[in-house]
C-alpha positions as CSV (number, residue, x, y, z in Angstrom):
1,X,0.0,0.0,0.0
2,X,2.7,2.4,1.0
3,X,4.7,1.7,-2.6
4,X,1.4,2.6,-4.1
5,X,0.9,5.8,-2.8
6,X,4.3,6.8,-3.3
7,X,4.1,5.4,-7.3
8,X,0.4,7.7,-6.8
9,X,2.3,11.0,-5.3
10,X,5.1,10.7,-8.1
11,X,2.5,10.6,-10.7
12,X,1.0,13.3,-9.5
13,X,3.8,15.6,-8.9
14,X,5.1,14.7,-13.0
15,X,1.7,15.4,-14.1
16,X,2.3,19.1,-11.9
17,X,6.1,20.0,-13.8
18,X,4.9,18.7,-17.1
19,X,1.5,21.8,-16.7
20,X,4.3,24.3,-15.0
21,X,6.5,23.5,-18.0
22,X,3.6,23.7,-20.7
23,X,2.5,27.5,-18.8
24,X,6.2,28.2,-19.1
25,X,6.5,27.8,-22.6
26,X,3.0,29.4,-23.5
27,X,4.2,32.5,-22.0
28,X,6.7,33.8,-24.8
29,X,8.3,37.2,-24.2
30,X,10.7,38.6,-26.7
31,X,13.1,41.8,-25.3
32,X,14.7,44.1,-27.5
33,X,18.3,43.6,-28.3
34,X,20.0,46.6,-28.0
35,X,17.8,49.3,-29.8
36,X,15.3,47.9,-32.6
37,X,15.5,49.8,-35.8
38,X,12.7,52.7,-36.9
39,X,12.1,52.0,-40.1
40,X,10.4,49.0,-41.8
41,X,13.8,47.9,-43.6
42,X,15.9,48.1,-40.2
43,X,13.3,46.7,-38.0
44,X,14.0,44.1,-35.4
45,X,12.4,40.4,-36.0
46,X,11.7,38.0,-32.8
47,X,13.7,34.8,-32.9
48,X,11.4,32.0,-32.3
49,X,8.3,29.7,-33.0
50,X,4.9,29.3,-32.7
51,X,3.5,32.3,-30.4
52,X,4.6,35.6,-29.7
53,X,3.1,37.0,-26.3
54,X,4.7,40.2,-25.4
55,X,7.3,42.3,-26.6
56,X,9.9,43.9,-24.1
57,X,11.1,47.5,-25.3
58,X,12.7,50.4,-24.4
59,X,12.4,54.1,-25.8
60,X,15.2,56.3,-25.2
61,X,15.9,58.8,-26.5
62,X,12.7,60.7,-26.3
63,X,12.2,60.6,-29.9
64,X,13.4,57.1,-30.3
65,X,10.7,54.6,-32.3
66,X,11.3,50.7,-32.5
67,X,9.5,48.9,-35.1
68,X,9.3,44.9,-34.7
69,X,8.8,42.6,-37.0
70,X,5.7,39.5,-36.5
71,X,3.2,36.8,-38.2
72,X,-0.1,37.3,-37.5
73,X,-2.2,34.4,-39.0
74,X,-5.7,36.0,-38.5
75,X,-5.6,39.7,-38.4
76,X,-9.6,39.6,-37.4
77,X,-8.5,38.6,-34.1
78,X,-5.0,40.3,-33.7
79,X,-4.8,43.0,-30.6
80,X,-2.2,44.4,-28.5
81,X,-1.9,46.5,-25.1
82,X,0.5,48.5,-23.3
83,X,-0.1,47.9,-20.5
84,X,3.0,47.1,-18.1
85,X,4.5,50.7,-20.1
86,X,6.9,52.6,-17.4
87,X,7.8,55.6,-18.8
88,X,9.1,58.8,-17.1
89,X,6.3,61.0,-17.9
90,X,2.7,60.7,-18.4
91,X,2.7,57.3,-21.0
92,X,1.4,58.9,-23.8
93,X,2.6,56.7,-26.6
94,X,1.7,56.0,-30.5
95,X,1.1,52.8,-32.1
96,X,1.3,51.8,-35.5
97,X,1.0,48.4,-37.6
98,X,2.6,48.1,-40.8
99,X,2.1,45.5,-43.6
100,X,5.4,43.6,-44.6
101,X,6.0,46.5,-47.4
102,X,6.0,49.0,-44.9
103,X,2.8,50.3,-45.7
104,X,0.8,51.3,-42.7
105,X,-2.5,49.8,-42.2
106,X,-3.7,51.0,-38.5
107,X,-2.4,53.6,-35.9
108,X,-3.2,54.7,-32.6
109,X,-2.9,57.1,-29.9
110,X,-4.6,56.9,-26.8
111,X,-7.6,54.2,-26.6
112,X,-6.3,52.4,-24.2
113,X,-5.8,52.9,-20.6
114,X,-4.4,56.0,-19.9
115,X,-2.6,57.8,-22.6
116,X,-1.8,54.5,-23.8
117,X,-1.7,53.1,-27.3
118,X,-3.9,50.1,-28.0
119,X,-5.1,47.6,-31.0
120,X,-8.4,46.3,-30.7
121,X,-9.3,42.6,-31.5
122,X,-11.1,43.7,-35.3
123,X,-9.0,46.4,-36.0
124,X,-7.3,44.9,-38.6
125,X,-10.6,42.6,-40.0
126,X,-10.2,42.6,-44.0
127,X,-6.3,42.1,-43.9
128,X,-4.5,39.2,-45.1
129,X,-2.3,36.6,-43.0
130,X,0.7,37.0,-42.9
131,X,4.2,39.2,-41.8
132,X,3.5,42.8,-40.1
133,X,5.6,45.5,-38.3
134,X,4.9,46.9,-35.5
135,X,6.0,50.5,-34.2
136,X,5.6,52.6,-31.2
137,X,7.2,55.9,-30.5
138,X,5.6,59.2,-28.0
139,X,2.7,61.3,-28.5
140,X,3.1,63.1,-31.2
141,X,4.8,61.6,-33.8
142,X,3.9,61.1,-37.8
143,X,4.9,58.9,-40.4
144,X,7.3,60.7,-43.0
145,X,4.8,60.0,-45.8
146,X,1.4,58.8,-46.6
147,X,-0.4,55.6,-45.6
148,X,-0.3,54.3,-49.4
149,X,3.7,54.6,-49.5
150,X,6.5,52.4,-47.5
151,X,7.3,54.6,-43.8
152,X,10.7,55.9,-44.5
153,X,10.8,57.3,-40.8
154,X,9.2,59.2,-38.2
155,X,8.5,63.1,-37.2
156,X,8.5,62.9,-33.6
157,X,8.0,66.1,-31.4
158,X,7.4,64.4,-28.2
159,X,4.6,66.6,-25.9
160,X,6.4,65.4,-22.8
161,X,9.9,64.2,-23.2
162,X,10.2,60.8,-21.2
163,X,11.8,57.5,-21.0
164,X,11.7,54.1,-20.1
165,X,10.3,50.5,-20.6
166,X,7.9,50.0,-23.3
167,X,5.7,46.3,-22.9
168,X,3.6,45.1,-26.2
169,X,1.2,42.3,-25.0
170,X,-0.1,40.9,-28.0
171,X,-3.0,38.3,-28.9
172,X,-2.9,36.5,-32.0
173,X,0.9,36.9,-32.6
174,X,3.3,34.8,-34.2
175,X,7.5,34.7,-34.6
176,X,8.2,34.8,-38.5
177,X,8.2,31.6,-39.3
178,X,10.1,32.4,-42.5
179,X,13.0,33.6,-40.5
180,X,12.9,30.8,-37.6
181,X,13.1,28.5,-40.0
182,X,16.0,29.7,-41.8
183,X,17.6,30.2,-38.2
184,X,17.5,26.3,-37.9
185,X,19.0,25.3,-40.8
186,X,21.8,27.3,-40.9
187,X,22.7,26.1,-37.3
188,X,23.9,22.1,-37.8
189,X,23.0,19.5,-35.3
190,X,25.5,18.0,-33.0
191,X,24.7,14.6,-35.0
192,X,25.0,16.1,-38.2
193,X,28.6,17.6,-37.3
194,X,29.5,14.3,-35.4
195,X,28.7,12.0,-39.1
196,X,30.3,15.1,-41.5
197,X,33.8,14.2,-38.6
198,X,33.7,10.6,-39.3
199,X,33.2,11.0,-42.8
200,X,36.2,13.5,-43.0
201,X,38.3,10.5,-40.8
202,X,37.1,7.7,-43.2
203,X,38.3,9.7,-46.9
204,X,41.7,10.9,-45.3
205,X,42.0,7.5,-44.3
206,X,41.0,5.6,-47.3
207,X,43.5,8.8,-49.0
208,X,46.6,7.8,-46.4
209,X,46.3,3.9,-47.2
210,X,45.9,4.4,-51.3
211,X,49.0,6.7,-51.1
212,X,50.9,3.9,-49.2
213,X,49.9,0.0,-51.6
């Protein structure tokens, strides 16, 4: 009876990591490496797969924008807070989504919470799957030229000059898969390396006893 409960209470405490570990990894935060580029062509893609739940940033200087690249596989459902934004002033941010051409498609100032910048689930119904960019900067900024033309940059004249952390929590988000993908395959596995060795060994072998009979 006693080796029962014990084979019971190990069971049960497997069964507890193996939901901790699957919470874990549902959970997927990306933070910015160094300082994300502000244009469409410099922006900063998430390494990873599957999804994307919140984006880490910074802005500083004041008139500093990052712009992040993502998947979103159905834009009808796609939205994103602020909230967890710690800025030195009053948190009154822009938000902006791009299409992969750097075309924006949707901006924002200040529906959500606060002064803070917010995408609705909806917001984006009509668009297509796949790659976006995402951009935030301080209240007010403007993109250097119209919505039907790639952003080339940002005017920003921030109303209160402030820094400090900058948190995207997104629904509906994906890492590029594109890109994940061609992150794996340009790393080789410790097998692969280990038979590519021992096929080096085996031809300078074969090479060293031809050269000898």
């Amino acid at each position: 009876m006693q080796l029962k409960r014990q084979h019971i209470a190990g069971a049960l405490i497997t069964c507890l990591c193996f939901i901790s570990i699957a919470t874990t990894a549902a959970a997927v935060t990306w933070n910015e490496i160094s300082d994300a580029g502000d244009t469409p062509l410099t922006a900063q893609t998430p390494i990873g797969t599957g999804a994307l739940n919140t984006i880490m940033g910074t802005l500083s200087p004041a008139n500093d924008t990052d712009v992040f690249r993502i998947y979103i596989p159905d834009p009808s459902i796609f939205a994103v807070d602020m909230i967890g934004t710690s800025l030195s002033g009053d948190n009154d941010t822009e938000l902006y989504i791009l299409n992969a051409l750097g075309n924006l498609v949707f901006n924002n100032d200040d529906s959500g919470p606060g002064w803070l910048s917010q995408v609705n689930a909806g917001n984006l119904t009509g668009q297509s799957a796949g790659i976006y960019l995402i951009a935030y900067n301080l209240f007010s900024s403007v993109p250097e030229n119209s919505q039907l033309n790639p952003v080339t940059g940002w005017t920003v004249n921030p109303y209160h000059s402030q820094t400090g952390t900058v948190q995207l929590n997104l629904t509906g988000a994906e890492f590029v898969p594109q890109l994940a993908a061609a992150e794996t395959a340009s790393v080789p596995e410790p097998s692969s390396l280990l038979l590519l060795g021992m096929g080096l060994v085996g031809f300078s072998a074969r090479k060293l006893r031809l050269k000898f009979f």
